[in-house]
N, C-alpha and C positions, 0 to 999 in steps of 0.2 A: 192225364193232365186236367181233372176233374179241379183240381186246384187251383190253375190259371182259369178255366170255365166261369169260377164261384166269384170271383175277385168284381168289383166295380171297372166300368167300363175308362175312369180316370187311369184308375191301376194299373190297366191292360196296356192303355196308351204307352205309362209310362215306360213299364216294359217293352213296348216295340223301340220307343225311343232309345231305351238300352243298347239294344240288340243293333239297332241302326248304328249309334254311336262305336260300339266296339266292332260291327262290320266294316266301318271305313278305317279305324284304327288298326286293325290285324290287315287287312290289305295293304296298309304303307308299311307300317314298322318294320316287320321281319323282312323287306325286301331293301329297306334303303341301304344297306350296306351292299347289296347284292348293285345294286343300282351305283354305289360308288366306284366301284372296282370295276365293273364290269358297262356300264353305262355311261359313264365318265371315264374311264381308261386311268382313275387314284391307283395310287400304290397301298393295298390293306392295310396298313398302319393311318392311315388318311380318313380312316373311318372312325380314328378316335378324336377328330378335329369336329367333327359334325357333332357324335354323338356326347363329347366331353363340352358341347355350350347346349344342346338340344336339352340336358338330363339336368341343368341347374336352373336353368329357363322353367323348367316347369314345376321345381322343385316350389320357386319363388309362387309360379302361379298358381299353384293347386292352396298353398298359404294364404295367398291373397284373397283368394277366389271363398276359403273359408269363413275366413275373418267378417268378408262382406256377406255370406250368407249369415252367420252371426248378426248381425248386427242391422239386419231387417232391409238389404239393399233387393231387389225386386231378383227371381230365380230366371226371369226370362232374360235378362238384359244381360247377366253373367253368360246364359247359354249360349245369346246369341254372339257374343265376343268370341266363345267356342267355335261355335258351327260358321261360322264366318270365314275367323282362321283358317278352320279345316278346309274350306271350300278355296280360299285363295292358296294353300299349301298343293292344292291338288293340279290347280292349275298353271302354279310356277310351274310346276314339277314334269310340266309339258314343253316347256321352253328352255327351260335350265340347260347350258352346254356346258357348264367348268363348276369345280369346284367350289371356288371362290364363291358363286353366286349361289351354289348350295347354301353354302354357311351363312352370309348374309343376309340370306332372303327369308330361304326356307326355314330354317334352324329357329329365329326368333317367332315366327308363327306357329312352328310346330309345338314350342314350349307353350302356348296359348290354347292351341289346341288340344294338347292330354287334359287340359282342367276341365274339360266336359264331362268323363267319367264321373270326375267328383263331383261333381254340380248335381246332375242327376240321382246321383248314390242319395245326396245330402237332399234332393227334392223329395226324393221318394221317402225319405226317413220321414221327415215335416209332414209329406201329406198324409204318412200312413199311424203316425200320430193322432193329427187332427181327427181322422176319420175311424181313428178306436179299430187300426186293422194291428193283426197280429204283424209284429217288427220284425221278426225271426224269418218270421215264414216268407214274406213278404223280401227280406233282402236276399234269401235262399234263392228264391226266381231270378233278384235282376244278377246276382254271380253267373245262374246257371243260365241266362240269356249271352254273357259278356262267354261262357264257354262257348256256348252255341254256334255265338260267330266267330270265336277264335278258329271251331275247327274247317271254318268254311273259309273265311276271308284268304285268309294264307295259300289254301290250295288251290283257289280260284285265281288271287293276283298272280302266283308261279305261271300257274300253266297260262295266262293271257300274253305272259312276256312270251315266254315258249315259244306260242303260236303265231302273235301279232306283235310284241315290241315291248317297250314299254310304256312310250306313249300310249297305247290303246289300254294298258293296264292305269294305269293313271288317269286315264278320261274313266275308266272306270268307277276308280273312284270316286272324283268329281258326280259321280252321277251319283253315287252314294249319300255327296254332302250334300244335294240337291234335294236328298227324300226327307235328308237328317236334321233340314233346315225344314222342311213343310211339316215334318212330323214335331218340331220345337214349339211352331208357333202355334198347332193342333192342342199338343198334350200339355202344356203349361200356361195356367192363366196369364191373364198381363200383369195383373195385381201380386200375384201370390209370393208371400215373404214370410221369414220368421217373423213371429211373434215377440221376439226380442227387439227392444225399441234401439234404433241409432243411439249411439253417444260420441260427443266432440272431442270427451276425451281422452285420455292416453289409458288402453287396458293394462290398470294395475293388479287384474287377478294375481292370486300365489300360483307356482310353478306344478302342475297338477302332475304329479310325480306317475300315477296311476296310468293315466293316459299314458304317457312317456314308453314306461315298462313296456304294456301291450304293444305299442308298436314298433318296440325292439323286438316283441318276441316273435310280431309278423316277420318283422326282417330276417331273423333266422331262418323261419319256413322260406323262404321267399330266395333266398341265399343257396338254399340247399337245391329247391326247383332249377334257379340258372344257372349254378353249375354244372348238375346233369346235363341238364337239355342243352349247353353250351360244349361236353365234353363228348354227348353220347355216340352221336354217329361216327366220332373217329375211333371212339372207344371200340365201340358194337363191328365196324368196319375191317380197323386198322390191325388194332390190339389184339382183338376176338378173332376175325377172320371169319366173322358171320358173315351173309349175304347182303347185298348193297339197298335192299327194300328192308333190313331188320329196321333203321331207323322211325323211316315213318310207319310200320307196322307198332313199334310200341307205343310212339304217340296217338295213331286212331286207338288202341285199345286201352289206354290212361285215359284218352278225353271219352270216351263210347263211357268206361265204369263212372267217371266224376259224375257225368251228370244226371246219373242214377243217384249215386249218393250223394250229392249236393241236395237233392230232394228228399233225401232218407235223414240225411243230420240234423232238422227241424226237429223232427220227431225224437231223434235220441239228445237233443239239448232239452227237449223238454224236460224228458227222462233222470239227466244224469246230469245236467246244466253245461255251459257252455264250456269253462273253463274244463271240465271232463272230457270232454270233444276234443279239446285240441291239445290235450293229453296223447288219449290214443293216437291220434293225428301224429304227433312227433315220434311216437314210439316206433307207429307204421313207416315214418318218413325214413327214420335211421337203418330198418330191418332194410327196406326195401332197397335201400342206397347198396348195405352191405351184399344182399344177396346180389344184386347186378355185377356186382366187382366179379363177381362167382359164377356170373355163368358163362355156358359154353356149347348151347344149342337154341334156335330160335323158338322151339316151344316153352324152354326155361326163360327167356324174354319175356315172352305171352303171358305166362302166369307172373312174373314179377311186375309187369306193366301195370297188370291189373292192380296188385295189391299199393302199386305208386297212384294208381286211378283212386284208391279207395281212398288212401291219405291224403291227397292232395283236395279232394273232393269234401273231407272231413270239415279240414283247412279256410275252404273255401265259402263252403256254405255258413260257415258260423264267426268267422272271425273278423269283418267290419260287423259283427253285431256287437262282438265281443268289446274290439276298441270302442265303438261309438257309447257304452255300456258306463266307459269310463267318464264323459263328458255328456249327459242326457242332455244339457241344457246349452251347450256349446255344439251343436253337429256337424257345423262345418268344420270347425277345428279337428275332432274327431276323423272323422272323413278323411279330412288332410291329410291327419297322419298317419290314417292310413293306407292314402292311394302314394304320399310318399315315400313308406315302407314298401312299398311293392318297386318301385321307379328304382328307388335307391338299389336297393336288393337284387335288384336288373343288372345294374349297371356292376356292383361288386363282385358278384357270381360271375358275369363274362369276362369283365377284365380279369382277376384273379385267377379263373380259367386257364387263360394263356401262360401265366408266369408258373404257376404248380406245373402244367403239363411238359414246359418246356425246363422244369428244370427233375422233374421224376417223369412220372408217364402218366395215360389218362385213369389208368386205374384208383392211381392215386387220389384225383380230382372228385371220384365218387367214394374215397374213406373222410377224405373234408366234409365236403357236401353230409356226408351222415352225420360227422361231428356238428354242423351247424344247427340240425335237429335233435342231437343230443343237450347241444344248448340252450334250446329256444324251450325245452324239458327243463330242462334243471330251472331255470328262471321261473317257468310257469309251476315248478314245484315250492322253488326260495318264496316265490309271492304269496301265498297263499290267504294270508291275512290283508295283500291289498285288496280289497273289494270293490265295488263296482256300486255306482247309488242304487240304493234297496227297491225305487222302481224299475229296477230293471229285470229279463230274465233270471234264473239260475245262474251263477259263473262261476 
């Protein structure tokens, strides 16, 4: 990690801030459905009431939240609307008895709360800018920070319910937004804003079609990810007849290889530029969808996880460089679209999930899943002539 060592001590911050941010976010997310059914005593269709106003909520915010970085509104006062949120979502979330007060309460804070991701992404782009640091490399870190704590946050909040509730899992949290608030007001000046000056009035830019593309093609990779990991343990389980540990055994070894290669893809965008990257990327996303349909022992998981670890990791490390590549001079919008493509892409891969599965089987849900990355291929092959402003990378 000679590479995080080298970085200015600004950098470093805002990496922890990263890291902090997506540690209290992987600690809620994957468990509130777990938390409706089972902690609320909903009926699992009732988890589409939460998450079908939580996923437009933020849809709107992460837009907002660009526009104002755009347009020269101060990085801290965005974050702290964030970390705020998060901090009073953690502490409903200790009280909450019924549903009802889920969706009310929690749900419009929560959509406030995911636009910190993007806040951060789009700080770190401005400061690493100004400061003449490499962009690539640089966003390579805060991805493979945001892995970091996905593989920790998740398995720490399970096992807290486990042992002590959920309340104790959620004071947990809480304690989280506590560091994520101290580290906000640390790692981000008071002053520090685009360079782009306000204006009163109504943005008449043209439709930047470029931008658009990229973050359809995110969506495809994105689409392909949650359907897997929405299908896989019944798949691995059910279908397969593998052992009841196959599941989380392929996700430690996808997330163990990403972020290895999350740090390796800097170097090969160098190489072969970005848009090459997430070439191989889809080609690996489709192989590796097919070969899971295929197999039929837990060491044929292991090797296939990996090569999902490598794609995914391609994916990851290069492709907000990729979008943001489209709009240099717009980065929150950029940003936007592409922490929207990731939300969105959520949310279409799990519900769609359910209706493929229940209307073929789950095998079926990983030959989609390939075709999404087959997709998101052919696009990034059709565009080829869209290009990216000539300061940017390779693409």
């Amino acid at each position: 990690m000679n590479s995080v060592a080298q970085l200015p001590r600004q950098a470093i911050l805002i990496l922890l801030l990263q890291f902090t941010n997506s540690l209290g976010t992987s600690a809620l997310i994957p468990m509130m459905s777990f938390f409706i059914v089972e902690g609320l005593g909903s009926e699992p269709w009732q988890v589409g009431l939460y998450t079908g106003l939580v996923m437009p909520l933020t849809l709107l915010a992460n837009r907002w939240a660009g526009e104002r970085l755009d347009h020269g509104f101060p990085v801290k006062r965005l974050l702290l609307i964030s970390v705020c949120a998060f901090i009073l979502v953690t502490a409903l979330l200790t009280q909450v008895s019924s549903l009802l007060m889920l969706v009310l309460m929690v749900a419009p804070l929560m959509g406030l709360s995911n636009m910190g991701t993007g806040t951060i992404f789009t700080y770190c782009r401005l400061y690493a800018e100004r400061n003449q640091l490499d962009v690539v490399r640089i966003n390579s870190l805060l991805r493979m920070m945001v892995s970091l704590a996905w593989m920790i946050g998740p398995a720490v909040s399970f096992l807290l319910v486990t042992e002590f509730g959920f309340v104790t899992a959620f004071s947990a949290a809480f304690g989280i937004g506590v560091l994520y608030l101290l580290l906000g007001y640390v790692a981000v000046p008071h002053s520090f804003k685009s360079a782009r000056k306000k204006s009163g009035n109504k943005d008449t830019s043209p439709i930047n079609w470029g931008l658009l593309i990229a973050g359809a093609i995110c969506l495809g990779f994105v689409i392909t990810n949650s359907l897997f990991v929405s299908a896989m343990p019944l798949f691995f389980v059910q279908e397969t007849g593998l052992p009841g540990y196959t599941p989380g055994l392929s996700l430690s070894v996808k997330c163990l290889v990403e972020i290895f290669v999350i740090f390796g893809s800097v170097r090969l965008a160098e190489v072969i530029g970005l848009r090459k990257v997430l070439l191989v990327s889809a080609s690996f996303a489709g192989i590796s969808m097919f070969l899971f349909a295929e197999v039929t022992t837990v060491w044929q998981v292991i090797a296939v996880s990996a090569l999902e670890g490598t794609y995914y990791g391609l994916f990851a490390g290069v492709s907000i460089t990729f979008v943001q590549s489209f709009a240099p001079d717009r980065p929150g919008r950029a940003t936007a679209v592409y922490m929207n493509s990731l939300f969105l892409g959520g949310m279409i891969g799990s519900v769609s999930m359910g209706f493929i599965a229940s209307a073929t089987d789950f095998k079926t849900v990983l030959y989609v899943a390939a075709l999404s990355s087959f997709a998101a291929l052919v696009v990034l092959i059709a565009t080829l002539k869209v290009r990216p402003a000539p300061t940017e990378s390779k693409a």
